[in-house]
C-alpha positions in Angstrom: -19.5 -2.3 15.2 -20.3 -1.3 11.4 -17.3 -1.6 9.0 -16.9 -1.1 5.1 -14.9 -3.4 3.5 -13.1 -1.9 1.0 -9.9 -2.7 -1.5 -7.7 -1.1 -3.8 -6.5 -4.0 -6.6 -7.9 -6.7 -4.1 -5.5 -5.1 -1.7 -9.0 -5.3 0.7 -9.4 -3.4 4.4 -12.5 -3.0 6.6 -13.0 0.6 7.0 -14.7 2.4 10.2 -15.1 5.7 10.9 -14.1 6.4 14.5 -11.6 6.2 17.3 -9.2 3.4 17.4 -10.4 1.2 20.3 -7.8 -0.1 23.0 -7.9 -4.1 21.5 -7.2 -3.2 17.9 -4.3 -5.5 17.9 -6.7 -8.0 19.2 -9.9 -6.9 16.6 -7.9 -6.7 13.6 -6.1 -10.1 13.7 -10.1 -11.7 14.3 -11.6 -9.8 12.0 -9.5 -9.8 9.3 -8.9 -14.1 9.6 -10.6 -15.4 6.0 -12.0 -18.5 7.7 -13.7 -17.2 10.9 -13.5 -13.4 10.4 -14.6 -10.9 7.4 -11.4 -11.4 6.0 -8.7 -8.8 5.0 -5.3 -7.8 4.9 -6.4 -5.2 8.2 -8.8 -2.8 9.2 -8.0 1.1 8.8 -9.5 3.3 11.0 -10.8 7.0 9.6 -11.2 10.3 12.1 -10.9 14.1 11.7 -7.7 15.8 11.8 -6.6 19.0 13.6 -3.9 19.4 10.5 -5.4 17.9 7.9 -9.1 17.2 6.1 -8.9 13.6 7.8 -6.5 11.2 9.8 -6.0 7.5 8.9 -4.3 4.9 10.8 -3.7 1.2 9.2 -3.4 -1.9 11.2 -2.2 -5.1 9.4 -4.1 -8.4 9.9 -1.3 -9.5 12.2 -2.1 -6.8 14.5 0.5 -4.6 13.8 0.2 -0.9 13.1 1.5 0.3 9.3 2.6 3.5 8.8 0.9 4.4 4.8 -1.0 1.9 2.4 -1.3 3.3 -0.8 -4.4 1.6 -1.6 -6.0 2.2 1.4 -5.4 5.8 1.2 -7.2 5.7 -2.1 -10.3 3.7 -0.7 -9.9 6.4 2.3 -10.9 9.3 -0.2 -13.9 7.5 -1.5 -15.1 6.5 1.5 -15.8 10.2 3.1 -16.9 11.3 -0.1 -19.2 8.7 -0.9 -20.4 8.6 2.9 -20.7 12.6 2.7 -18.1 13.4 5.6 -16.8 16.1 2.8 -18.3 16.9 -0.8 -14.3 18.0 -1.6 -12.7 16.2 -4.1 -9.2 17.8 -3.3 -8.2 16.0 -0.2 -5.5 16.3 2.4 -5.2 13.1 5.0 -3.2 12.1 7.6 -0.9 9.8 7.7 1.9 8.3 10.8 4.3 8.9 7.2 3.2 12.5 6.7 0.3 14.4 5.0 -0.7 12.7 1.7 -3.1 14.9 -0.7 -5.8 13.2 -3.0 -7.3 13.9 -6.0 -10.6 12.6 -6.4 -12.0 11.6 -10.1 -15.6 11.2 -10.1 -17.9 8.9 -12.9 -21.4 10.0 -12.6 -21.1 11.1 -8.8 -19.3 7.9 -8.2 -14.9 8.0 -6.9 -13.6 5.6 -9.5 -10.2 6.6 -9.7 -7.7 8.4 -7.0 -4.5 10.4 -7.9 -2.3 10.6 -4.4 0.4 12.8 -4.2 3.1 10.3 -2.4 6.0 12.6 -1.6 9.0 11.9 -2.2 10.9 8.6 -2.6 14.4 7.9 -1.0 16.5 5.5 -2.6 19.3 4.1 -1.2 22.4 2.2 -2.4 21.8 -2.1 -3.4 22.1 -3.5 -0.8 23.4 -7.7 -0.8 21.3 -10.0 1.9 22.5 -13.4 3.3 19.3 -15.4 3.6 19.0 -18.8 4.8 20.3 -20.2 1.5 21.0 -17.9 -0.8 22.1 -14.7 -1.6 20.8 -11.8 -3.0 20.6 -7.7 -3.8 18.0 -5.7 -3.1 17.4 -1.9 -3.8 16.3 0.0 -0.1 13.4 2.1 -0.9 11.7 4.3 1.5 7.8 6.3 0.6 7.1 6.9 3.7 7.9 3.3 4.7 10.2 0.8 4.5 10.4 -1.2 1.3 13.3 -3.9 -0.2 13.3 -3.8 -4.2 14.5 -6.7 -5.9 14.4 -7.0 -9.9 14.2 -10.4 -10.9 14.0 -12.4 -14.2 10.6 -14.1 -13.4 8.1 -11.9 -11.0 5.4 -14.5 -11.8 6.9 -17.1 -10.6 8.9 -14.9 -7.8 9.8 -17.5 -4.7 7.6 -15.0 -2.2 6.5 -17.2 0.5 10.1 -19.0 0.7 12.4 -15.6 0.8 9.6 -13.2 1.6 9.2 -13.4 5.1 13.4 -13.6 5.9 13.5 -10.3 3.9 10.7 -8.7 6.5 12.6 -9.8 9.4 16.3 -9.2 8.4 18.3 -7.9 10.8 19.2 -5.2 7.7 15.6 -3.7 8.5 15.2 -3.7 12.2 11.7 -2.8 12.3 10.6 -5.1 9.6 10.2 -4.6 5.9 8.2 -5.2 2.6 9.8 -7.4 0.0 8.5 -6.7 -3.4 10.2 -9.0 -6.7 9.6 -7.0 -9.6 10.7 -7.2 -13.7 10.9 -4.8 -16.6 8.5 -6.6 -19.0 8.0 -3.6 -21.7 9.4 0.2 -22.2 8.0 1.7 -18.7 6.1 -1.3 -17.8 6.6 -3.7 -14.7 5.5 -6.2 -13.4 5.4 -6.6 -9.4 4.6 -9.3 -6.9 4.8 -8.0 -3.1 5.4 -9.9 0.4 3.7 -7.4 2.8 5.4 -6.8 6.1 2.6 -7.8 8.6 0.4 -9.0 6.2 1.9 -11.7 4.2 1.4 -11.9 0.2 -1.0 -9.8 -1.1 -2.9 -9.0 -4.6 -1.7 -5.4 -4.1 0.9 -3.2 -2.5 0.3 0.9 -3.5 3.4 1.9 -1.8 5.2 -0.9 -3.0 4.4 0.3 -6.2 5.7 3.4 -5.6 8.9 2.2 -4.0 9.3 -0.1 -7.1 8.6 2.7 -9.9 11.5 5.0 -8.2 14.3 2.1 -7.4 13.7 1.3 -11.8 14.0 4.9 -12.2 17.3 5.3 -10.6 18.2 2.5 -12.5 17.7 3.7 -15.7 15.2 0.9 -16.5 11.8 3.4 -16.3 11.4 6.9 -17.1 11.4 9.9 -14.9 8.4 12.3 -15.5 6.8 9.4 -17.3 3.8 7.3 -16.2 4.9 3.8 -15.5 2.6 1.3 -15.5 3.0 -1.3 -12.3 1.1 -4.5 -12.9 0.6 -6.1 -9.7 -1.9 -9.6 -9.1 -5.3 -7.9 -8.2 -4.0 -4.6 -11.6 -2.1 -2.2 -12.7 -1.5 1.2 -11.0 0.1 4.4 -13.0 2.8 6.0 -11.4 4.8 8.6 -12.3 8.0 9.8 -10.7 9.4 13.1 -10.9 13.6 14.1 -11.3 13.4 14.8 -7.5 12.0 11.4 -6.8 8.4 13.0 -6.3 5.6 10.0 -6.5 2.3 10.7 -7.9 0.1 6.9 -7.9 -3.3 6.5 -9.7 -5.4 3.7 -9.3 -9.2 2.4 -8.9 -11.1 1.7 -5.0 -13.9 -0.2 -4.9 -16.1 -0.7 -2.0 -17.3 -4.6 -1.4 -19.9 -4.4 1.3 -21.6 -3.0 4.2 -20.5 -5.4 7.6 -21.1 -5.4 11.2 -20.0 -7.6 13.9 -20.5 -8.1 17.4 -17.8 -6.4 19.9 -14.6 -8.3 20.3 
């Protein structure tokens, strides 16, 4: 099997174009094990679409299925374009959270950068969480999946392994949820550390970024109709966020290598 790794902000997946074989549970927790696999937060898989240009399906390196990654998406668009499955640079994919459209920027015949129109943002009420022993409020965000918000006075140092994966599995979130720990560090600028659901910490979280952007918007701490800028561990990505919660998300993919592996 031949696979493209591929990440958006160090938010890294192993891309293959193809159907989605029966053990992907199975395949993706091996291959994506940094010790004894290619390493990765999961693989996403890439095939035509009978309502859109392509389909996309994620699966995190715990074997679960995601429903959007908003770097991956982005790494998607270079990926068929680079690999000339399309020579479009306006793009519509699908996704298990609805049709995302791409916009392609090219440097010298190369995808650098990807605008993705996100869709729009729901925000919800705060919401107060009894974890194991503390308290705290988080902001329920949803972009097409499930995200808890929480400002905080010290992202860096943000306690993300210790409350991180209680957040995921609250009973407030039946199906799981990603934690992200953000704080307003300059006039529209943020800064964002992310507990993945499925995946653990990672360097990058696109839809996170997204979720984060609109929950300081309805705060009053970011701009609508603004770019803000969300500095994550692997960069920053843009994101602007329209009255009616609309996200638009710019950021860089960059491909890693060429793999293949034997069949698991």
């Amino acid at each position: 099997m031949r696979f493209t790794k591929m990440h958006g902000l160090g938010n890294d997946y192993l891309y293959v174009y193809g159907d989605v074989p029966e053990n992907i549970a199975a395949l993706s927790q091996k291959l994506s094990d940094r010790h004894f696999g290619a390493g990765s937060d999961g693989m996403i898989y890439i095939s035509p679409s009978e309502i859109a240009d392509f389909k996309m399906r994620i699966f995190n390196a715990d074997g679960s299925e995601a429903m959007m990654c908003g770097n991956g998406i982005r790494c998607v668009g270079k990926y068929v374009y680079e690999k000339g499955y399309t020579d479009q640079t306006h793009l519509k994919i699908e996704t298990l959270s609805g049709i995302k459209t791409l916009d392609l920027r090219l440097t010298a015949g190369k995808v650098r950068q990807v605008t993705v129109g996100m869709g729009a943002a729901t925000v919800s009420a705060d919401l107060p969480l009894t974890l194991d022993e503390q308290k705290i409020v988080c902001t329920p965000v949803s972009v097409g999946n499930p995200h808890a918000v929480q400002f905080v006075d010290d992202a860096e140092n943000a306690p993300l392994t210790e409350i991180g994966p209680q957040i995921e599995h609250h009973s407030a979130f039946p199906g799981g949820v990603n934690a992200e720990f953000a704080q307003l560090i300059a006039p529209n600028t943020l800064r964002m550390r992310v507990w993945e659901r499925g995946s653990g910490v990672t360097m990058a979280c696109g839809t996170g970024a997204c979720a984060t952007a609109a929950a300081a918007v309805s705060k009053g701490l970011c701009e609508f109709d603004r770019p803000v800028f969300v500095q994550l561990d692997g960069g920053t990505l843009e994101i602007t966020v329209s009255r009616d919660y609309h996200v638009t998300m710019t950021g860089p993919a960059e491909t890693v290598y060429e793999g293949e592996t034997e069949p698991c």
